[in-house]
C-alpha positions as CSV (number, residue, x, y, z in Angstrom):
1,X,52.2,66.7,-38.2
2,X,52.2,70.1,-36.5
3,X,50.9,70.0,-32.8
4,X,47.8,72.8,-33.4
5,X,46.2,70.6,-36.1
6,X,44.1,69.5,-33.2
7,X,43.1,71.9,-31.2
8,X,45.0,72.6,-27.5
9,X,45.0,69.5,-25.1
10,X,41.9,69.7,-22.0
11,X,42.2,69.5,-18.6
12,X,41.1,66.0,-17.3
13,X,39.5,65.7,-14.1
14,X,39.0,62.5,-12.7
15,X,36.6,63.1,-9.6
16,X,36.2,60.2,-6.5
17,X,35.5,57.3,-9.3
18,X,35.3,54.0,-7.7
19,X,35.0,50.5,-9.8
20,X,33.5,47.6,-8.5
21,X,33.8,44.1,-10.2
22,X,31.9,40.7,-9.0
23,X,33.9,37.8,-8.7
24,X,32.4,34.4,-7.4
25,X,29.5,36.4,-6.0
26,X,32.0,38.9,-3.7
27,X,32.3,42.5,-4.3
28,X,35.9,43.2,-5.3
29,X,36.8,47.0,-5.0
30,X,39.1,47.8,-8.0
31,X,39.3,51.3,-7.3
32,X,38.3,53.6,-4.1
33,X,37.1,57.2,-4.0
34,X,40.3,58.6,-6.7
35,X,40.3,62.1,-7.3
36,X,43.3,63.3,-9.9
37,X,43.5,66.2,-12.4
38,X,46.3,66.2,-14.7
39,X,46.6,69.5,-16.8
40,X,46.5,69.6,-20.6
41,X,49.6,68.4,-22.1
42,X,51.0,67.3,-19.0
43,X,52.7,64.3,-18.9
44,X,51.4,61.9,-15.7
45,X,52.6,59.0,-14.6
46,X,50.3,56.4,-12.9
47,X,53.4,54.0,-10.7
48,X,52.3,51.0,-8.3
49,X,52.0,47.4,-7.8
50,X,50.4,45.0,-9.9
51,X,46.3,44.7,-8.7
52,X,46.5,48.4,-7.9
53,X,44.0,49.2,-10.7
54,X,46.6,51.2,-12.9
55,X,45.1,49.5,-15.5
56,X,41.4,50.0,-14.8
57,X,42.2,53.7,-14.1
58,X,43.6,54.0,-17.5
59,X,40.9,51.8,-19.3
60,X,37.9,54.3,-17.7
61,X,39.5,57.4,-18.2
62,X,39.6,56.0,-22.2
63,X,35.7,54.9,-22.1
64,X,36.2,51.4,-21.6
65,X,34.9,51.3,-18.1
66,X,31.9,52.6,-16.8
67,X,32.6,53.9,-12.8
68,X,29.8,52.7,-10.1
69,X,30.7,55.8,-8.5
70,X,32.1,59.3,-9.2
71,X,33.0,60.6,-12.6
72,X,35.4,62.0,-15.5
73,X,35.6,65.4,-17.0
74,X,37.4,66.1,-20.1
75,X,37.3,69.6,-20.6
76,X,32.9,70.4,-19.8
77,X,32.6,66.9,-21.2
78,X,31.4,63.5,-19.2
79,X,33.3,60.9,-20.4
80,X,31.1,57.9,-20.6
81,X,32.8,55.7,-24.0
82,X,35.5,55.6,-25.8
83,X,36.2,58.4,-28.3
84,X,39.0,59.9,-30.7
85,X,39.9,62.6,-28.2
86,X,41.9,59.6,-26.5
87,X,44.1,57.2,-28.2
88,X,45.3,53.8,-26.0
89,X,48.4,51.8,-26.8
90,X,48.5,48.6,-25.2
91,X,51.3,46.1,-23.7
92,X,50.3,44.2,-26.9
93,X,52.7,43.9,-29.8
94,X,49.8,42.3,-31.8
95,X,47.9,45.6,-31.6
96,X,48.4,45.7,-35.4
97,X,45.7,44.6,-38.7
98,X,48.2,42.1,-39.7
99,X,47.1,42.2,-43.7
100,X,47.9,45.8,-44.2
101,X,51.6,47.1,-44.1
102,X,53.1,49.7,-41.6
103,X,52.3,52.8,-43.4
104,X,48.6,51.3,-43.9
105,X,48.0,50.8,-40.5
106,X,48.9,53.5,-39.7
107,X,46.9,55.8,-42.7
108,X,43.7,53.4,-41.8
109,X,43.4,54.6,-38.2
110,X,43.8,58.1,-39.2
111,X,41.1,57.5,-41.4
112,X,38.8,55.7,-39.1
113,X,39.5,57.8,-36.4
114,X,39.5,61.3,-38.1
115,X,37.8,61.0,-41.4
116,X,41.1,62.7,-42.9
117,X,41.0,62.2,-46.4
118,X,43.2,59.4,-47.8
119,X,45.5,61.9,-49.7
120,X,46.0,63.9,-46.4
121,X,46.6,60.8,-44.1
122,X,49.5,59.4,-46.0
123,X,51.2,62.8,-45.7
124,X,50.4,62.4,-41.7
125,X,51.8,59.0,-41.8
126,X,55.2,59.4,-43.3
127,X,55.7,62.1,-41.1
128,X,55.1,60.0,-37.6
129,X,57.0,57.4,-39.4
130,X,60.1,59.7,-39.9
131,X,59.6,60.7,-36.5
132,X,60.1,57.1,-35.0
133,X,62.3,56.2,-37.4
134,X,60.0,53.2,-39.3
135,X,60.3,55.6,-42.7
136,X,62.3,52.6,-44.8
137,X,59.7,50.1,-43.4
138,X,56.6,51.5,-44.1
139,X,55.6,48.8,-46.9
140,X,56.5,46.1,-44.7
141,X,53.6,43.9,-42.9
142,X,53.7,43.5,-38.8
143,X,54.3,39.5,-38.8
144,X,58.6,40.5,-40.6
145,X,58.9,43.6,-37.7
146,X,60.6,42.9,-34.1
147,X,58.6,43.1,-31.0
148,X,60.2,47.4,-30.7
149,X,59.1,48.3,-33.8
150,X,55.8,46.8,-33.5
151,X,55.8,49.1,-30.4
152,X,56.8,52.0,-32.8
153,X,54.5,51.6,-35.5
154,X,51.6,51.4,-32.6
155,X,53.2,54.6,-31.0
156,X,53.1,55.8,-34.2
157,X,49.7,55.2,-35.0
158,X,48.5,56.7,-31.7
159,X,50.6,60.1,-32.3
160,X,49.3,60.3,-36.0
161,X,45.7,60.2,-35.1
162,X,46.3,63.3,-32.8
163,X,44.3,62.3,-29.5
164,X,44.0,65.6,-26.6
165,X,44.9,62.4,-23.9
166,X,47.4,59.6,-25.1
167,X,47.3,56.3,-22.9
168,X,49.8,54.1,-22.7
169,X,49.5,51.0,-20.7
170,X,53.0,49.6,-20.2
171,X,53.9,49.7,-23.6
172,X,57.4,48.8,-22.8
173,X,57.2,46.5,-20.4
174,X,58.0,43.5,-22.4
175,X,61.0,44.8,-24.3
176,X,64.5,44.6,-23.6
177,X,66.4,46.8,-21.6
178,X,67.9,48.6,-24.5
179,X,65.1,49.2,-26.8
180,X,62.7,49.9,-23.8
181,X,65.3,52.7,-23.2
182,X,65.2,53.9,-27.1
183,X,61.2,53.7,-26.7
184,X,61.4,56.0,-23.9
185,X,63.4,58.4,-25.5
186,X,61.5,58.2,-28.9
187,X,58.3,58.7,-26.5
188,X,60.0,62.0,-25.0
189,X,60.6,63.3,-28.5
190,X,57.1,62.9,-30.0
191,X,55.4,64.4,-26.8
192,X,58.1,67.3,-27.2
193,X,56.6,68.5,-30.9
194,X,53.0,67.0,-30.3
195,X,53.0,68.1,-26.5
196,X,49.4,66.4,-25.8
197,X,48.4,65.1,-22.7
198,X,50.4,61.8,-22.2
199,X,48.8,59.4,-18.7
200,X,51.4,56.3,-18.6
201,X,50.7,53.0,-16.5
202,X,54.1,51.9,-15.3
203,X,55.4,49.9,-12.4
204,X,59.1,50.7,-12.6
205,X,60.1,54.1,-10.8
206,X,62.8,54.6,-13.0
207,X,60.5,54.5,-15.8
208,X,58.3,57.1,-14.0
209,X,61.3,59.3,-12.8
210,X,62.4,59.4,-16.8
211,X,59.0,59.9,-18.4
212,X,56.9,61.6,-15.9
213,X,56.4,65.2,-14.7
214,X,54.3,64.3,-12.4
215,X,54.0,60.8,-10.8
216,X,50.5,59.3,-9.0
217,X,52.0,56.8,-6.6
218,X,48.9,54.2,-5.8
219,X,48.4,51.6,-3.8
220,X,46.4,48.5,-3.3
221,X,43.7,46.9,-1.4
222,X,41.3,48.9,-2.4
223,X,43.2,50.5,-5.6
224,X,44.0,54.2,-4.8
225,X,46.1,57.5,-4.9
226,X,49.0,57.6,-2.1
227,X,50.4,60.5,-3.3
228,X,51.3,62.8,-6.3
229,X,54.2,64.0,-6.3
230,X,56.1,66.6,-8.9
231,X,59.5,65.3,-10.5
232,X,61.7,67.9,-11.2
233,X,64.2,65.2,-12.5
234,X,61.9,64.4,-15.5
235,X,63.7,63.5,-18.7
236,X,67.1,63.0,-17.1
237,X,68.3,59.7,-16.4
238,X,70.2,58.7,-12.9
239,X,70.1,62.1,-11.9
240,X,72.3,62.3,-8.9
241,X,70.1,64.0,-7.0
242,X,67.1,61.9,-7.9
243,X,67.7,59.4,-5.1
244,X,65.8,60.8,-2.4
245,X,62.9,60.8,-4.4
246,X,63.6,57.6,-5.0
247,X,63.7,56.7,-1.8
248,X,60.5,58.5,-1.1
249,X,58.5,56.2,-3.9
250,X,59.8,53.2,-2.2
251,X,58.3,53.9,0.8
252,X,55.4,54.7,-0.1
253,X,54.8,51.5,-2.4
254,X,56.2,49.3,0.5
255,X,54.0,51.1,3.0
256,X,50.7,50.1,0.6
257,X,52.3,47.3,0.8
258,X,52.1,46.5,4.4
């Protein structure tokens, strides 16, 4: 899988969307007025508390969720549904078509999502299955794989289809603390030869501080942007110097908090 196959990533402006739910006849603001722009093949993290609309933010940026107010540009283009240009991987191990094997899934959504001819996406798919590391279990079905690789095959899957925007929603969140850590890694690598544009719901700041070159801090009650803030310690784990920043993210989530 060569990273120009799909044409250069787009810039993604996301300009004062707002989303409103009804719940028991109230109006429940989700998000307020956000304004972000993450630059193509940037890698952004979105960091904060649970109900901060991390989530939602992610889920209308893929289509998913139409905005009451404001709007998102990919490129000169509107977003208003979901599309191939962005790819989602859920918290979900049981993202998978349990009847067909690894390599199937993954050659199915290359398919469906491309129109790639069968031939072509089985070369795609042993290649993102060398890549994380699945290549001896590619005629095995979901149900006989670990929560991890499940992850892998769905990371995988999402790489494979070449999206400009990848969206991951806490992918890792239910794993343990090792293979969240090889996950990571793995997730480091791909971007490294893909290089597409990678938006990442996380509420760990170590998680952020690893994976993301730049990190939206938001906060809650309405959901929003506290801050974005450049990491210069991205990809490097425990920096020493890393701790003010640290410190910095703390205080901002505590002061939403408030």
């Amino acid at each position: 899988m060569r990273s120009s196959d799909a044409g250069p990533s787009e810039k993604l402006e996301i300009e004062h969307v707002s989303v409103h739910f009804r719940a028991r006849g109230e109006n429940l603001v989700v998000l307020d007025d956000v304004e972000l722009s993450v630059a193509p093949g940037e890698r952004l993290m979105l960091l904060g508390p649970s109900g901060c609309g991390k989530s939602t933010l992610l889920k209308t940026i893929a289509g998913f969720q139409k905005p009451l107010g404001g709007e998102i540009k990919l490129g000169n283009r509107v977003v208003t549904e979901p599309g191939p240009d962005r790819f989602v991987v859920f918290q979900e191990f049981d993202q998978l078509f349990p009847w067909r094997t690894v390599r199937d899934n993954v050659v199915d959504c290359i398919r469906l999502t491309r129109g790639t001819p069968k031939a072509q996406a089985l070369d795609s798919a042993r290649d993102v299955l060398d890549m994380v590391g699945l290549t001896k279990y590619a005629n095995f079905f979901p149900h006989t794989l670990s929560g991890g690789m499940k992850q892998r095959v769905a990371i995988a899957r999402a790489w494979a289809t070449q999206p400009k925007i990848l969206l991951m929603d806490e992918p890792f969140a239910a794993l343990d603390a090792m293979t969240r850590a090889t996950l990571q890694d793995e997730t480091v690598n791909i971007w490294r030869r893909a290089q597409r544009t990678l938006i990442f719901v996380t509420h760990s700041i170590d998680e952020a501080l690893y994976l993301g070159q730049k990190i939206a801090v938001m906060g809650r009650n309405p959901g929003r942007i506290l801050e974005v803030i450049d990491n210069p310690f991205t990809d490097e784990r425990d920096a020493p110097g890393s701790l003010a920043l640290r410190h910095q993210i703390r205080a901002l989530l505590e002061s939403s908090a408030a």
